[in-house]
N, C-alpha and C positions, 0 to 999 in steps of 0.2 A: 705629699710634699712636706719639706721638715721646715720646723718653724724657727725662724732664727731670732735668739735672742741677745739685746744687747744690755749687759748695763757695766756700771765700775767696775774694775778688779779692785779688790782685797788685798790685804796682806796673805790672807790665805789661799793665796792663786800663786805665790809665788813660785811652786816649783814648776805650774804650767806655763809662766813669765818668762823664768830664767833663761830658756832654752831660746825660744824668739827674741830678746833684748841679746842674749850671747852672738846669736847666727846675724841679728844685725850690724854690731859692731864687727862682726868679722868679713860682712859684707863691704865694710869702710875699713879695711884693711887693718880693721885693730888684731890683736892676737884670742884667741878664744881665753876666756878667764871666769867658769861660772860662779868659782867660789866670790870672784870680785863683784859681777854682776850681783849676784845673791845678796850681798852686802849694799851694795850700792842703791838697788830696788827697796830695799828693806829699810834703811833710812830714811828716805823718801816716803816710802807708805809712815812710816811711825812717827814723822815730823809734818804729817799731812801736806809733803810739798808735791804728790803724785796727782795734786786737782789745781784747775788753774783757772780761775774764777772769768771770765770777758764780761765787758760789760758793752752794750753800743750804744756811742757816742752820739 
């Protein structure tokens, strides 16, 4: 049985990102655009906005 592990992506998972965040927007009928997504993900990881803290109330 193979063991599954979970934890954050990296900036350095990006090119295994790209590909999944592209096919979803294109799933919501956007246009495929990896170079955008690349970019877009990339931001995000370098301005640490790709973790989103909850807290319960």
């Amino acid at each position: 049985m193979t063991k599954l592990i979970i934890r954050q992506a990296t900036i350095q998972d990006l090119p295994r990102i790209v590909p999944i965040f592209d096919s979803y927007r294109e799933y919501f009928k956007q246009h495929k655009d990896p170079v955008m997504v690349e970019r877009f993900l990339f931001e995000k990881f370098e301005h640490m906005e790709s973790v989103k803290e909850w807290q319960q109330p």
